[in-house]
C-alpha positions, 0 to 999 in steps of 0.5 A: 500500500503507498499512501502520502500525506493528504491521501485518503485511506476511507475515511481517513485523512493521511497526515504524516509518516510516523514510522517506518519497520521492517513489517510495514509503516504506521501513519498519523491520520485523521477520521473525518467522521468523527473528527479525531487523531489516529494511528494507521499500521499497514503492514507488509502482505507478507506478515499479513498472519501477524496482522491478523494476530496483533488485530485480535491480541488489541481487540481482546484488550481494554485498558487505560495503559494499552494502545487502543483499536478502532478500526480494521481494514483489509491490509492495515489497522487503525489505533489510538493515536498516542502522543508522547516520547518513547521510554527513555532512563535513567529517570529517578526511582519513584517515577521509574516505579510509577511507570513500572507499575503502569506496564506491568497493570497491562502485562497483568491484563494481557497474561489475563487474556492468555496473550504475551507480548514477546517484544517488550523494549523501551520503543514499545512504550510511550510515556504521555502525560497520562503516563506509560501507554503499551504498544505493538502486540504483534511484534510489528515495529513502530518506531524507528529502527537504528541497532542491532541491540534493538532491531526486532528479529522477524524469521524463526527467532521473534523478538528483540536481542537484548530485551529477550528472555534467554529461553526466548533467545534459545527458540524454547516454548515461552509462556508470561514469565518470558515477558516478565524478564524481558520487563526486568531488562527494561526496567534496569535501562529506566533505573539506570540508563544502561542495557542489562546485556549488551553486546557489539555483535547480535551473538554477543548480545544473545550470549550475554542475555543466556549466560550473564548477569546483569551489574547490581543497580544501587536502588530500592528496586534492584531486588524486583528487577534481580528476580525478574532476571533469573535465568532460570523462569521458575524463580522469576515472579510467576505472574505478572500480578506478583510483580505489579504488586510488589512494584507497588510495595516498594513504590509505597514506601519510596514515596513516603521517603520523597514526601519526606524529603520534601520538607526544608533543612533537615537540621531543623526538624524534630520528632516529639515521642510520646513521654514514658509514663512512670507513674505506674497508673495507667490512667495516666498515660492520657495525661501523658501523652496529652503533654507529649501532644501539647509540647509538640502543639507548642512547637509547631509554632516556632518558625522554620521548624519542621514537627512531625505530628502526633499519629506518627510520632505515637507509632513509636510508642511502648516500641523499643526502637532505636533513635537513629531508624525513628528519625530515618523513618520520620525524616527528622534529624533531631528528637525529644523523649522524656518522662512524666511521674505524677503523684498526687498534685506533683509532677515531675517531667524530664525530658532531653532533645537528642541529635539522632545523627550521633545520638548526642544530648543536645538539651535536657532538663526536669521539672518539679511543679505542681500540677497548676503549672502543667501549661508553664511547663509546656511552654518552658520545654518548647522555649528550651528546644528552641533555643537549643535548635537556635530558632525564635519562637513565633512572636504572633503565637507567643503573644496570643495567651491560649486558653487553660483549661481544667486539667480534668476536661483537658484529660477527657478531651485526650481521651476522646481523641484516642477513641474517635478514629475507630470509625466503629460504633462503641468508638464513636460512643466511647469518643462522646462520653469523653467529650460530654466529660470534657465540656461538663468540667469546662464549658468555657473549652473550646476544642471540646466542641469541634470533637463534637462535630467532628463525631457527629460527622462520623456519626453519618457515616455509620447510620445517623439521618443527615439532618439530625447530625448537621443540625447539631454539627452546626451547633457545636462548631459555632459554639466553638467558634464563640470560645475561640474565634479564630479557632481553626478547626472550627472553621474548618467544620462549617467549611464541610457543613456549608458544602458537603452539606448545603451545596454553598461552595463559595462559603465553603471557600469562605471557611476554608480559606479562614481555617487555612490562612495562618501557618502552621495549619495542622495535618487533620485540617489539610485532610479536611480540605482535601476531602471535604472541599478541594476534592469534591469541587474537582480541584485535584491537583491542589487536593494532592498537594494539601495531602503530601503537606499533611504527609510532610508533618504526618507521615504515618497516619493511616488516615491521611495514607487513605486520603493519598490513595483517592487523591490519587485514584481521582487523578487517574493513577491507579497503580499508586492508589493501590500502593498507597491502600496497601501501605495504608494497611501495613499501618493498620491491618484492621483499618476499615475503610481501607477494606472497604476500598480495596474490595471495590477495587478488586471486585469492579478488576475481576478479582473477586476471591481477593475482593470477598476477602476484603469485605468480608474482614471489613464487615467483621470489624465494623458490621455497619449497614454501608459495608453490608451492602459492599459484602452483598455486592461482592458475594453476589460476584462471587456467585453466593446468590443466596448469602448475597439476596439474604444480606441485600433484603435487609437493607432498607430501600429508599434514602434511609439504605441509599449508602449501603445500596451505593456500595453494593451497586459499585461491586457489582459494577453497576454504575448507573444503579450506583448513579442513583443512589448516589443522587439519593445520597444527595437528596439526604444532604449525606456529608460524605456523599461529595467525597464518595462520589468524586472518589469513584469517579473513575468508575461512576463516570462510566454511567450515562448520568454521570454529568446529570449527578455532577450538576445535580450536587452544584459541581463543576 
């Protein structure tokens, strides 16, 4: 076939040669019916058999890091046109993973579909903006050919030299873990920037590919790219899910090191570990720990300090653990421990700043007072540190007096912040009798107030009517607020209430902006803006960045790990979305939300047994009615009709069963069902109903309703 730029092949329109191979030439073209961009591959009438192949190897596939099929013709194909540069190393780790993860997702679904690829090279991948795109099932060229190391051999030997597996060079019988150690060679050339096996002649190269190995890489991958070039298959990863999801492990925890390294000078950074709690009454470890939060509160404050916050600094609790790997694993260079004994109305308080580089006592001290002078002490320590880090505090925060409260409401509102977070019933009981406490003792303490709120808020989530929560949320934050007018948390609350809630965008802004404007802005409250603001106003690229801020202070709290993860869904990286729900459970096993997410990802997959597994333990750790509905989907996927229906029939119908039936919908990948119950949801004035929605976005999209549902809750 001769075409040209300007020729008319059918409907298309010829527009310029992209590429030209020993199999044949691919041209950019344009279809006029439908007036978009496309890629032609006409093939050589001699590999008229590969043609055939690589139409139904494309055709079997759907999935966002494959090269698309349109259309057939007698001799050619015409194919998503994908713009983007071909895979080119040395790139840094995480990006190297990122697009590791990606290919091996579209392995994953080709092996599925009982498909190899056989030629997979870096010239088979484009990356776009959207990320890695997989290319040329078929062994059909695509691009220019320059090198033998690089020329896709055509006759009894199909493939790539130095991309082969070596019972691939050998002619043997191939099966999936052929491709997987033709992906360990292109992942070592995007780590590095270097062939695993290279060679002057096409001997040398399949010499080196059957009988040596690969120079060791200095990167956290090497143990993957190692096993995916085993000689021997057998010791390869067996599949290429195996491999995705250890790419995703590695890749969760590289991440977590990048967000950490994107805080400022290490030298001023400081983990604040829970103070030992000596007195030998367990009741006292909240009073405690409650000072172990209030000195890093204290901190926060001082200027160019970084302060890592209280979830992550309390994993170390009751741990033995060198101070050496907590500051590694924090991304701290300095760290405070001490102790608290408390008798009667004394106090004594040690407490010593340590370099972590050497272990050397930067600063130490103790303190005898009596209890009144607790807040003193505080605010003593806090002076100290900085001083010894050489820093000032903050002139706003040290001339702005905080409010004391009792000691004993003090102690019960700590106490409310150990329970809330359960997400399970008797936590959130738990969570309100400490703050019914903590405002009985002290009505004049403002920070009781917001808990309330926020549990009310968590109350929705488990079965509260919406209108019944939102009209005491209203009420405690706005008390709150009367306390403390500038009371951060209290404003970020009404944020939620006047947009999750009421629609009222620009007072959610409004809100926001108040709660937010004045540094340091505490980790949870970042969460709060992402989730219940950015996020669903579609404003994603600012949501990911409040949550790596979060992650700066917070990098190990499980809640903000969760929030990572749908940022990342909503913004279309799957794989990463995963690597950061699987990290997210490495924190907490019995994490429900977590659970539940997973299970929706793997059922809407395919991947039922693991899905069920899923739903079923969060089911186990939290028997709400919303998780209810998932499991019923889930069963029903996995062909257990009748635990399915029995489970379903006891989900009210209407508004009141509108979020468990949302669930259940989604597992069952029926999305314009979950559409309308989403809309349900809406009607309900649902708080999270913003969240859940734009958190499955990628899926409820799917539905023909989708636009009618984002104008119906006043989203853009």
């Amino acid at each position: 076939m001769t075409l040209a730029a300007g020729s008319k092949l059918g409907p298309y329109e010829i527009v310029a040669r992209i590429g030209a191979g020993g199999m044949g030439e691919v041209w950019k073209a344009r279809d006029t019916r439908l007036d978009r961009t496309v890629a032609i591959k006409c093939l050589s009438e001699r590999y008229a058999v590969r043609f055939e192949q690589e139409a139904r190897a494309i055709a079997a596939l759907n999935h966002p890091h494959i090269c698309q099929i349109f259309d057939v013709g007698p001799d050619y194909l015409v194919l998503e046109y994908v713009s983007g540069k071909p895979l080119r190393g040395p790139l840094p780790t995480g990006d190297s993973l990122r697009l590791a993860a990606q290919i091996a997702s579209a392995l994953e679904e080709a092996h599925r579909r009982g498909i190899l690829h056989r030629d997979l090279k870096p010239d088979n991948v484009i990356v776009t903006e959207a990320g890695a795109k997989l290319l040329d099932f078929g062994l059909a060229k695509f691009a220019p050919i320059d090198t033998d190391m690089t020329r896709t051999v055509t006759g009894a030997l199909a493939g790539t030299p130095a991309y082969m597996s070596p019972e691939q060079a050998r002619g043997q019988a191939l099966d999936a873990r052929s491709d997987i150690f033709s992906f360990g060679v292109l992942l070592y050339e995007l780590l590095s920037g270097k062939r695993a096996f290279a060679g002057e002649t096409l001997l040398e190269i399949l010499n080196s590919v059957t009988t040596s190995d690969a120079m060791p890489l200095d990167t956290p991958a090497w143990p993957i790219v190692n096993r995916c070039l085993a000689k021997d298959p057998s010791q390869r990863f067996q599949t290429a899910l195996e491999l995705k999801q250890a790419l995703e492990s590695v890749l969760a925890k590289v991440s977590v090191a990048e967000i950490t390294a994107r805080a400022g000078s290490p030298n001023l950074s400081i983990a604040v570990l829970p103070f030992a709690n000596m007195s030998g009454d367990r009741e006292q470890e909240y009073f405690s720990d409650g000072l172990t939060e209030e000195i890093i509160n204290a901190l926060a404050n001082v200027p160019r300090l970084k302060v890592i916050a209280r979830t992550s600094a309390f994993a170390f609790k009751g741990q033995n653990v060198d101070i050496r790997k907590i500051a590694e694993t924090l991304g701290v260079a300095n760290v405070l421990e001490g102790s608290v004994r408390r008798a009667g109305n004394r106090i004594r308080v040690t407490a010593q700043l340590i370099e972590a580089s050497d272990g050397s006592h930067l600063w130490s001290e103790r303190y005898d007072r009596q209890m009144e002078d607790i807040f003193a002490v505080q605010d003593e320590i806090s002076a100290a540190i900085a001083s010894a880090l050489k820093l000032k505090l903050s002139p706003e925060s040290a001339g702005r007096r905080r409010y004391q409260p009792n000691l004993r409401a003090y102690e019960a509102y700590l106490k409310y912040r150990h329970y809330l977070y359960g997400f399970t019933p008797d936590s959130l009981r738990l969570s309100r009798l400490c703050l019914d406490e903590a405002i009985a003792l002290d009505p004049e303490f403002a920070l009781p107030y917001v808990g309330l709120a926020d549990n009310y808020l968590a109350l929705t989530v488990i079965g509260t009517p919406p209108a019944e929560a939102i009209f005491l949320m209203r009420q405690a934050a706005m008390r709150a607020l009367e306390l403390d007018p500038d009371l951060p948390d209290a404003h970020a609350m009404l944020g939620i209430l006047a947009g999750p809630c009421n629609l009222d965008w620009a007072e959610a802004n409004r809100r926001f902006h108040l709660a937010t404007a004045r540094e340091p802005v505490p980790a949870h409250i970042r969460i709060w803006h992402s989730a219940f603001h950015l996020l669903p106003l579609g404003r994603l690229h600012e949501a990911h960045e409040s949550v790596l801020r979060a992650l700066e202070d917070d990098p190990l709290d499980k809640v903000t790990h969760w929030n990572l993860s749908i940022v990342l869904q909503s913004l279309g990286r799957q794989e990463e979305a995963l690597a950061a729900l699987r990290h997210t459970l490495e924190l907490d096993p019995s994490f429900s939300p977590v659970l539940e997410a997973l299970a929706i990802y793997y059922s809407t997959n395919g991947r039922i047994d693991e899905a069920r597994e899923c739903a079923e333990k969060a089911f186990s750790i939290a028997p709400l009615l919303r998780i209810q509905g998932l499991l019923a989907g889930v069963l029903r996927r996995a062909g257990d009709i009748s635990q399915s229906q029995s489970l379903l029939e006891s989900i009210p119908t209407g508004i009141r069963g509108a979020m468990a039936r949302f669930d259940y919908h989604l597992a069952c990948a029926e999305f314009d069902a979950a559409v309308e119950q989403a809309a349900a949801m809406i009607d309900d004035r649902q708080p999270t109903a913003s969240f859940q929605i734009r958190s499955n976005a990628h899926l409820l999209s799917r539905s023909s309703q989708w636009p009618a549902l984002i104008a119906k809750f006043n989203l853009t």
